[in-house]
VMD Tcl script that draws the C-alpha trace (Angstrom):
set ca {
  {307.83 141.54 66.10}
  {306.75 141.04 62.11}
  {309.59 141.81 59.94}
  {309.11 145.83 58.20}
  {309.99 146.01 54.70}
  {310.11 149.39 53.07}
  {308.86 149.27 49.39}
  {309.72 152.16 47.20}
  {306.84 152.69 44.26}
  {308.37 154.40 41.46}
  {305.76 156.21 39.52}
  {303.15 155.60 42.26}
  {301.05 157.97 40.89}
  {300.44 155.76 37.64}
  {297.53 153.69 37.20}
  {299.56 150.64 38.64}
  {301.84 152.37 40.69}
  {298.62 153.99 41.99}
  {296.38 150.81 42.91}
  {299.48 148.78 44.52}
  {299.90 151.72 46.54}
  {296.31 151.60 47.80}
  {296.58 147.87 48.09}
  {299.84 147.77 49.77}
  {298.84 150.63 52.13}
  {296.35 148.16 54.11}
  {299.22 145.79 55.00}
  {301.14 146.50 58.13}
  {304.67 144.78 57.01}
  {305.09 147.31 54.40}
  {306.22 150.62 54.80}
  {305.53 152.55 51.64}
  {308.23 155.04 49.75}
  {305.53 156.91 46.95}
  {307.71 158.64 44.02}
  {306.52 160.49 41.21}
  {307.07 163.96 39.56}
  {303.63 164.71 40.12}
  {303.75 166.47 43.50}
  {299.61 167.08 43.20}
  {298.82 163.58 42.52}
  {301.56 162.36 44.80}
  {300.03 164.36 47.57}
  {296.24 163.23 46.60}
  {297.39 159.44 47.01}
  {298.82 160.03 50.17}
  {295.77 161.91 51.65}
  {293.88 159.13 50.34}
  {295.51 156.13 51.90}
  {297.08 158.10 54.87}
  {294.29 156.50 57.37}
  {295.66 153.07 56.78}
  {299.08 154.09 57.83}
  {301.24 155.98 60.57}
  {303.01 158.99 59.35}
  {306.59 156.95 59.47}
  {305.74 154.28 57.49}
  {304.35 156.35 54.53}
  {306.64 159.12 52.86}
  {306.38 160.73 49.60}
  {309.29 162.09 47.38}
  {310.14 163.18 43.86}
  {313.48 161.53 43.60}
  {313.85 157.75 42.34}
  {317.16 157.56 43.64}
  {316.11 158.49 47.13}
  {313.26 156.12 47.23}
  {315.30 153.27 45.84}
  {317.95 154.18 48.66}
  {315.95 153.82 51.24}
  {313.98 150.52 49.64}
  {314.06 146.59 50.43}
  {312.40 146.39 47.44}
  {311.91 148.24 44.30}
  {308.49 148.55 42.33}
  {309.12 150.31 39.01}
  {305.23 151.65 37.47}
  {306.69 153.79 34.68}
  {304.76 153.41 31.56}
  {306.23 152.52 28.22}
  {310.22 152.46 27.84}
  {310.72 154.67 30.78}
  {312.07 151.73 33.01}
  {315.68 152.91 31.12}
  {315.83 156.56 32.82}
  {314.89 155.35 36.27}
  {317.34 152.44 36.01}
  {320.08 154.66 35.46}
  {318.94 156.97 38.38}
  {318.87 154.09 40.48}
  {321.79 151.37 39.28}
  {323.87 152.08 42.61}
  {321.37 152.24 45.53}
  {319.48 148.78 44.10}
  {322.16 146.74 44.62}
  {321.24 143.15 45.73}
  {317.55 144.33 46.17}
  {314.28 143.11 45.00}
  {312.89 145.00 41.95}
  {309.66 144.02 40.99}
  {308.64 144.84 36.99}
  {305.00 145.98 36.18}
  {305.71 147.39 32.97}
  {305.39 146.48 29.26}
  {307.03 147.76 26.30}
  {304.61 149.71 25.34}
  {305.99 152.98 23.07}
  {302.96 155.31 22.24}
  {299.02 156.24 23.40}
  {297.84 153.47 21.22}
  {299.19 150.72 22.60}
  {302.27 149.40 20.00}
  {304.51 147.04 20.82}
  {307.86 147.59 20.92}
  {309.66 145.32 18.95}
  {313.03 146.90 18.36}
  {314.74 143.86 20.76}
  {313.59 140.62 20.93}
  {313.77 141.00 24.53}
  {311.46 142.07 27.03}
  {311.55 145.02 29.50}
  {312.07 143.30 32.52}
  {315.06 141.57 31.04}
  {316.33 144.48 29.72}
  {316.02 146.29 33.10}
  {317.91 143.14 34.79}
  {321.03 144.29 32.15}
  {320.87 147.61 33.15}
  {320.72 146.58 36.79}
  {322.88 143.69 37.01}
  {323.46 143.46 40.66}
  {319.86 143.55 41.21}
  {317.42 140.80 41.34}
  {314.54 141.58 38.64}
  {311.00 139.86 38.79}
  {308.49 140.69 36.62}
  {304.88 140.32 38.33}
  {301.57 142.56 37.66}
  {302.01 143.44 33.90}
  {299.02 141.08 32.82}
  {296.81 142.97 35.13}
  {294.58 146.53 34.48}
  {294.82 148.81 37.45}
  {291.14 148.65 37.74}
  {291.75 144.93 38.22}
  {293.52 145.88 41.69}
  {290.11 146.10 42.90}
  {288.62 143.09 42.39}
  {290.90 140.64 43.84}
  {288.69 137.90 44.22}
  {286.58 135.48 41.54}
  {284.45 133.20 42.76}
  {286.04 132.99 46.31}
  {289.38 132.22 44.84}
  {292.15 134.99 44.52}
  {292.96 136.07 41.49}
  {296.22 134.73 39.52}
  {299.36 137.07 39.36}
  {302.14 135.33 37.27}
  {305.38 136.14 38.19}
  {308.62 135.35 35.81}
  {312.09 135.43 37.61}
  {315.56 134.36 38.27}
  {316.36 134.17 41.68}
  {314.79 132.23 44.16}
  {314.58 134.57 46.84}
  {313.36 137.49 44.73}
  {310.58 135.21 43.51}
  {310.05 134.37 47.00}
  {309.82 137.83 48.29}
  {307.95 138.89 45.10}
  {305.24 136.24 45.96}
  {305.19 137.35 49.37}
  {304.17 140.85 48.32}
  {301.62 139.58 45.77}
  {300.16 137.42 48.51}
  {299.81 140.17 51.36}
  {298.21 141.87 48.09}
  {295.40 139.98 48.53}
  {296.26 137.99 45.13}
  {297.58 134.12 44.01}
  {301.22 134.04 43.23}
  {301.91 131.73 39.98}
  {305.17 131.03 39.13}
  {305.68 130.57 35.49}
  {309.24 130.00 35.17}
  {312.13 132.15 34.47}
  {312.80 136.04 33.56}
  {312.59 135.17 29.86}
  {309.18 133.97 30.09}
  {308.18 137.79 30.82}
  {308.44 138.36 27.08}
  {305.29 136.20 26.64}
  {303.77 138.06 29.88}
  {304.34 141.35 28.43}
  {302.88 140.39 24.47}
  {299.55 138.86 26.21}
  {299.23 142.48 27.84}
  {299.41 144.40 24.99}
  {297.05 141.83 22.92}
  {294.38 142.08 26.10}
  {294.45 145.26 25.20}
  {293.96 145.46 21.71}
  {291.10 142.58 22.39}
  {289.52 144.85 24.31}
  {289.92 148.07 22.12}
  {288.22 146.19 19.26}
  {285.70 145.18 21.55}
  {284.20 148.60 22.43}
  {285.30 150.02 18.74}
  {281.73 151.40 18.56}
  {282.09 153.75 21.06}
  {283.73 157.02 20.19}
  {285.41 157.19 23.93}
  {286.22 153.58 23.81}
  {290.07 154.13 23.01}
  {290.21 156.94 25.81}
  {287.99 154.86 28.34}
  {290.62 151.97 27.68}
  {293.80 153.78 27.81}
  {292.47 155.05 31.43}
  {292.22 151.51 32.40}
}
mol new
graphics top color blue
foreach p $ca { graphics top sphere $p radius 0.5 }
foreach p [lrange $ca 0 end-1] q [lrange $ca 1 end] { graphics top cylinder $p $q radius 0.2 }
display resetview
């Protein structure tokens, strides 16, 4: 009998949250936990991607702390700086578990960087968790990258940046059954390099399509 973890989304309804939750969905050694605050989206996704799995091992809920309770591990979606209300939502049920970080610090619509601490929002969410194990792993990617998974027959390259060997372990394990190439690239501070690269992609791409008048509103969709 395979080994069931649960995975708790929080923010599934996000643009990341969103496509690992259709990814995810396919595999049967996850059972899914999708939060958000957005009961009509929430309830979209799951009508969506209920085919792919049995009624018990896909639940929706509005409550972090709930989800997080009833988690193995932990993926926190939230745009931006919201990582810091969730953690404190959360701090007690996410003890010794996996939390994987997708975000970046990100603080408005147009994509600035937030560079109050010269830290990075996964390590900053490992101090406000600090019984948890923290890995940062998807935060180079666009959600419409969740789609195409494979280049030239190869999987495509998720980095992932942590401190503990098992959470990297299980982290790669997830990114794997994601249909993606888990690349270690060394420790939790290295996210703060992960997380700049994402925000200049961005702006790369913004200046890109600067011609079009939709091209800031087609990218922020991304």
């Amino acid at each position: 009998m395979p080994d069931i973890k649960t995975i708790a989304i929080i923010e599934a309804t996000s643009g990341m949250g969103a496509g690992l939750a259709r990814i995810l969905s396919k595999s049967s050694r996850y059972r899914l936990l999708l939060m958000s605050d957005d009961q009509a989206r929430l309830e979209k996704l799951r009508m969506e991607i209920g085919a792919y799995k049995s009624k018990d091992a896909l639940c929706t809920m509005t409550c972090a702390r709930e989800a997080s309770w009833e988690a193995d591990i932990i993926v926190i979606a939230t745009p931006g700086a919201q990582h810091r209300n969730v953690a404190d939502k959360v701090r007690d049920v996410a003890i010794g578990k996996v939390v994987i970080s997708t975000s970046n610090p990100i603080v408005d619509a147009y994509y600035t960087l937030d560079k109050s601490a010269d830290t990075s929002v996964a390590e900053d969410l490992q101090k406000l968790l600090p019984h948890s194990k923290v890995v940062k792993a998807f935060n180079t990617m666009f959600p419409h990258d969740l789609i195409s998974r494979v280049v030239n027959g190869k999987p495509v390259d998720v980095h992932i940046a942590g401190n503990n060997g098992d959470a990297i372990e299980t982290a790669s394990e997830v990114v794997t059954r994601a249909g993606f190439n888990p690349v270690l690239v060394g420790n939790l501070a290295v996210s703060r390099e992960l997380e700049r690269s994402r925000v200049n992609l961005i702006l790369r791409k913004l200046k890109e399509y600067e011609w079009l008048g939709v091209a800031r509103y087609y990218t922020l969709k991304q």
